[in-house]
C-alpha positions in Angstrom: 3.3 75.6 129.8 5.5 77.4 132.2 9.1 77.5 132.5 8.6 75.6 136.0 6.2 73.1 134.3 9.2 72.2 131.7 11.7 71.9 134.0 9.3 69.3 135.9 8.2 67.7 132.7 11.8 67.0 132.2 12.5 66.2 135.8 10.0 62.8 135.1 11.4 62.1 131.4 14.7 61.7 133.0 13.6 58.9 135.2 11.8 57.5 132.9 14.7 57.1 131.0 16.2 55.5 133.7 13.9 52.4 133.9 12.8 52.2 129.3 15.9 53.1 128.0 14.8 54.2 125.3 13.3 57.3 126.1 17.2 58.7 126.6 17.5 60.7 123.4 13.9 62.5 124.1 15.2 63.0 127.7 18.7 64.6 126.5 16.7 66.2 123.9 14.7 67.9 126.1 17.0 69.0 128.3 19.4 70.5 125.7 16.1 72.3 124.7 16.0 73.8 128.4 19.5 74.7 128.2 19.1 76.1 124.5 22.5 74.3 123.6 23.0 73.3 120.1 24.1 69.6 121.1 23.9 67.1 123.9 26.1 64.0 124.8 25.7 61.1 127.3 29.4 59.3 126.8 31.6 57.1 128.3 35.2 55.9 127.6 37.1 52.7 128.8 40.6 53.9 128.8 42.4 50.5 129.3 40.1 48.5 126.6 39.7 51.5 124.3 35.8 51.7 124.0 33.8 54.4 123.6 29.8 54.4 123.1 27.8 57.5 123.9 24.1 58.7 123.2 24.1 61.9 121.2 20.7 62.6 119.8 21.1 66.5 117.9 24.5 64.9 115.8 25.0 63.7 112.7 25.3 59.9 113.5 28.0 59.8 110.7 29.9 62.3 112.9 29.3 60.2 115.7 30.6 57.2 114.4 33.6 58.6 113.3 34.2 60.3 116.5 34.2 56.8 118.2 36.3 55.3 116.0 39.3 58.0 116.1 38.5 61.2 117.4 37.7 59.9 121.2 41.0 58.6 121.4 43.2 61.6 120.1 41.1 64.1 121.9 43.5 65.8 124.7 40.6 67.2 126.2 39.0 63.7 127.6 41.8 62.8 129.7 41.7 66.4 130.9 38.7 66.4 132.1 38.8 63.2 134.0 40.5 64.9 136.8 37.5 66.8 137.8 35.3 66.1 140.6 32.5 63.8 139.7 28.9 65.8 140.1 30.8 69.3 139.8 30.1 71.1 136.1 33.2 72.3 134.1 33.6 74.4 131.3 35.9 73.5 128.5 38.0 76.9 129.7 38.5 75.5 132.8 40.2 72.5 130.8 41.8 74.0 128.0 42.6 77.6 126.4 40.4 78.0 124.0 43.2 79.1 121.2 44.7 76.1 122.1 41.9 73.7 121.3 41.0 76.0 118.7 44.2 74.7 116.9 44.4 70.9 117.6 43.2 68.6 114.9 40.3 67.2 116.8 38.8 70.6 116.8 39.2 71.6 113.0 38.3 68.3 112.0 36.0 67.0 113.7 34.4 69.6 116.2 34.1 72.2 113.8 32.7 70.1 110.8 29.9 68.6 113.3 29.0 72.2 113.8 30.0 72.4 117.8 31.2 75.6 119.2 33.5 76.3 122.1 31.3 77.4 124.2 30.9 73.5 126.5 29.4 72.7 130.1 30.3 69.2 131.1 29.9 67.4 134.1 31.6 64.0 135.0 29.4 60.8 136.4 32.3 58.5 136.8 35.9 59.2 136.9 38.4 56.7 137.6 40.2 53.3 137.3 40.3 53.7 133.4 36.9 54.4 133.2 35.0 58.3 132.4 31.1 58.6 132.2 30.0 62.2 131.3 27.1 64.3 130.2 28.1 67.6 128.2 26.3 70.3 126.3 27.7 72.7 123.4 26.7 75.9 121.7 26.6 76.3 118.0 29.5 78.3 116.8 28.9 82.1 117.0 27.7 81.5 120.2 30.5 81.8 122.6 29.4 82.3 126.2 27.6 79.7 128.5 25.3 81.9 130.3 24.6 81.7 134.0 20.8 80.6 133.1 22.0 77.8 131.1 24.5 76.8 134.0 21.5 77.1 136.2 19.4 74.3 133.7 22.1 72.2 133.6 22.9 72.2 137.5 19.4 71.4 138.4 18.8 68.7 136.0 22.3 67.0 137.1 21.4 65.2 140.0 18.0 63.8 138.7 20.2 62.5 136.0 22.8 61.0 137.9 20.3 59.4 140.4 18.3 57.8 137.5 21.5 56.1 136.0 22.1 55.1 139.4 18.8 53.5 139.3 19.6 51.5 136.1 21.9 50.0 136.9 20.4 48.6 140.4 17.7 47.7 138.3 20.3 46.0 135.9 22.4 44.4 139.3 18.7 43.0 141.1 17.5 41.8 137.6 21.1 39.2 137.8 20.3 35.6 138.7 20.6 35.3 142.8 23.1 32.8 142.7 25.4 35.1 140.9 24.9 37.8 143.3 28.3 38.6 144.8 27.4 38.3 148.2 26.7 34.6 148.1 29.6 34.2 145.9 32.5 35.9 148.1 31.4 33.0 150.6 32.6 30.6 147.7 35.4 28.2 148.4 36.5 28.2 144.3 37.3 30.9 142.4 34.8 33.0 140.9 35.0 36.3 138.8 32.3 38.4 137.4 33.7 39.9 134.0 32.2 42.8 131.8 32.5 42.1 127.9 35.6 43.6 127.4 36.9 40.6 130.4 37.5 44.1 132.6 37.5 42.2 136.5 34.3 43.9 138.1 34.1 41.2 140.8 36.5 38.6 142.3 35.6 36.3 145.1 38.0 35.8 148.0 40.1 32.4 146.1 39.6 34.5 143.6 41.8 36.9 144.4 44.2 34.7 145.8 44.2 33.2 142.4 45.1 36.2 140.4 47.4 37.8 142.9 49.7 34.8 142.2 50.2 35.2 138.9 49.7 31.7 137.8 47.3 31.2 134.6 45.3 33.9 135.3 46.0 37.3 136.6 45.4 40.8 136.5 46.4 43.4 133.4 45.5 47.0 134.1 42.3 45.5 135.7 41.3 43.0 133.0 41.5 39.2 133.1 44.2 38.0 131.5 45.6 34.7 131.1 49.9 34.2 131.3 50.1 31.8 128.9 49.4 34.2 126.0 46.0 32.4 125.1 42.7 34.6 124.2 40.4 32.3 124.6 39.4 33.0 127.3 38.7 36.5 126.4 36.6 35.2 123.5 34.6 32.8 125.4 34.0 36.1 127.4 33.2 38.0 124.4 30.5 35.8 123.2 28.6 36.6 126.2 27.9 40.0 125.0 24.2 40.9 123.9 26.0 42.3 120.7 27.4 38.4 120.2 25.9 36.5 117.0 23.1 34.9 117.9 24.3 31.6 115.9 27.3 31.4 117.9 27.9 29.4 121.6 28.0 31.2 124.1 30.4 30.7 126.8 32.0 27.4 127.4 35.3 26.3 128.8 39.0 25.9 128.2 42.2 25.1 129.7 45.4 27.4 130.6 48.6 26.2 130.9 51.0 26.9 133.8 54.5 26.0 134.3 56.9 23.9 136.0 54.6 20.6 135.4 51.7 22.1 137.1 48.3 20.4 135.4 46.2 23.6 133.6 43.2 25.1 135.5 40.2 24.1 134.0 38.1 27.7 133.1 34.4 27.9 132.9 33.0 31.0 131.3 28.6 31.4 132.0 27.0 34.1 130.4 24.9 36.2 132.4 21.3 37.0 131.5 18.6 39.5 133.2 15.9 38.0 134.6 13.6 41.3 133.4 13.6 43.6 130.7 16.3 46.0 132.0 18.4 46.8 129.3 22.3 47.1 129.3 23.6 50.7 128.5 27.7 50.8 127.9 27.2 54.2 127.0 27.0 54.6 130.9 29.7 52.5 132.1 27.9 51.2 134.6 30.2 48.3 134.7 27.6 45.5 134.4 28.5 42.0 134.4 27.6 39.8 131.2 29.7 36.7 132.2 30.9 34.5 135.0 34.1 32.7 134.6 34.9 29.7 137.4 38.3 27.9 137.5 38.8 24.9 138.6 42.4 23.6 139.6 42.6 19.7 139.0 44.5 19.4 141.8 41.7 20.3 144.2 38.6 19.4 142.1 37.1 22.4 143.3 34.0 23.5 141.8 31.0 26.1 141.3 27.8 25.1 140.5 
């Protein structure tokens, strides 16, 4: 097979990966084959809620797992790197000197024992509002240099990977039940709010809005939904909804947050939200994909969603 047949061999892997995920770690495979890089990483970090899941299919899943547990969070380089355009590949020099991540701890140990070198291509597919989605290669150690025909690889294959990602998750947003499509739910008298599993705000209806710009029971926190009477519960009726949620546990329900000054407590619904088709969710992308739908009802206006 020619180098031009690989390239389009990959090219089709890629979106196939976009519709069965689980042909991502052959697809990244391949490609960090095509590059010749020793390792390959699909990642992505939520900032505010401190989660980090990524697909990275040539490490030691032990290494892996410790990585997300500490290392993603004490890495200097991450937040470095979430300043650069989105679609545009960096190097780690363009971050970093390399001396100088030479000698910080998450190099020595945990970069160096996982075998990664410093020579690193990166290239962001989200950056902003807390959140950072990226795909990034590395050499093994002893080799230092990216080379321009490993740029090259890694250039061409970039936009077929960022369209099929885009492409998951429309196929994740069509596969949502219609009457929790946004559109019909801006038109909504109550207040409705689509919530991700970590209860970061990804959609809030018009009343909505209104609701959490007033700072009354609910409101915002650095994006997520967060109730001013100290209560979690609604974050863990949220959190049920999750696919990774026990099965033998409810999921969803409702509760009640208290406001002040005599005020009667909203009344809060929270529906999980399940995928009419086989498109599976990928938090490793941050696509930002809703898993539950939370409706409040103020007693005082008996206001509410079906």
């Amino acid at each position: 097979m020619s180098f031009e047949d690989d390239i389009l061999a990959l090219i089709d892997l890629i979106y196939e990966a976009g519709v069965d995920s689980t042909l991502w770690p052959r697809a990244l495979i391949s490609l960090a084959d095509n590059i010749g890089a020793a390792h390959i990483t699909l990642s992505a970090m939520d900032f505010r809620a401190r989660t980090y899941f990524s697909v990275a299919p040539r490490t030691d899943p032990a290494m892996t797992a410790i990585y997300r547990d500490y290392w993603a969070f004490h890495n200097p380089v991450w937040r470095l790197s979430t300043a650069w355009p989105v679609g545009e590949i960096y190097l780690l020099d363009n971050l970093i000197l390399r001396e100088d991540f030479a000698a910080t701890a998450v190099f020595n140990e945990w970069f160096r024992p996982a075998e990664f070198g410093l020579a690193t291509m990166s290239a962001n597919l989200l950056a902003g509002d807390g959140l950072s989605a990226l795909i990034a290669v590395a050499n093994a150690p002893g080799n230092d240099e990216i080379t321009a025909e490993q740029k090259h690889i890694f250039e061409a294959a970039l936009p077929h990977i960022d369209r099929a990602v885009r492409i998951h998750r429309e196929l994740r947003m069509c596969s949502l039940d219609h009457d929790t499509g946004p559109e019909r739910l801006e038109s909504l008298q109550c207040s409705v709010i689509l919530v991700d599993g970590a209860a970061r705000v990804l959609f809030a209806n018009a009343a909505a809005r209104r609701l959490l710009s007033s700072g009354t029971g609910l409101a915002f926190k650095e994006g997520y939904l967060h109730s001013t009477d100290g209560s979690a519960a609604v974050q863990r009726l949220i959190a049920s909804c999750t696919p990774k949620a026990p099965a033998w546990i409810t999921h969803g329900g409702e509760t009640s947050i208290r406001r002040g000054s005599g005020r009667s407590p909203l009344r809060v619904t929270v529906t999980p939200l399940r995928s009419n088709g086989a498109v599976a969710e990928l938090p490793w992308l941050g696509l930002g994909i809703p898993v539950a739908m939370v409706t409040v009802v103020d007693p005082a206006c008996e206001t509410w969603v079906h």
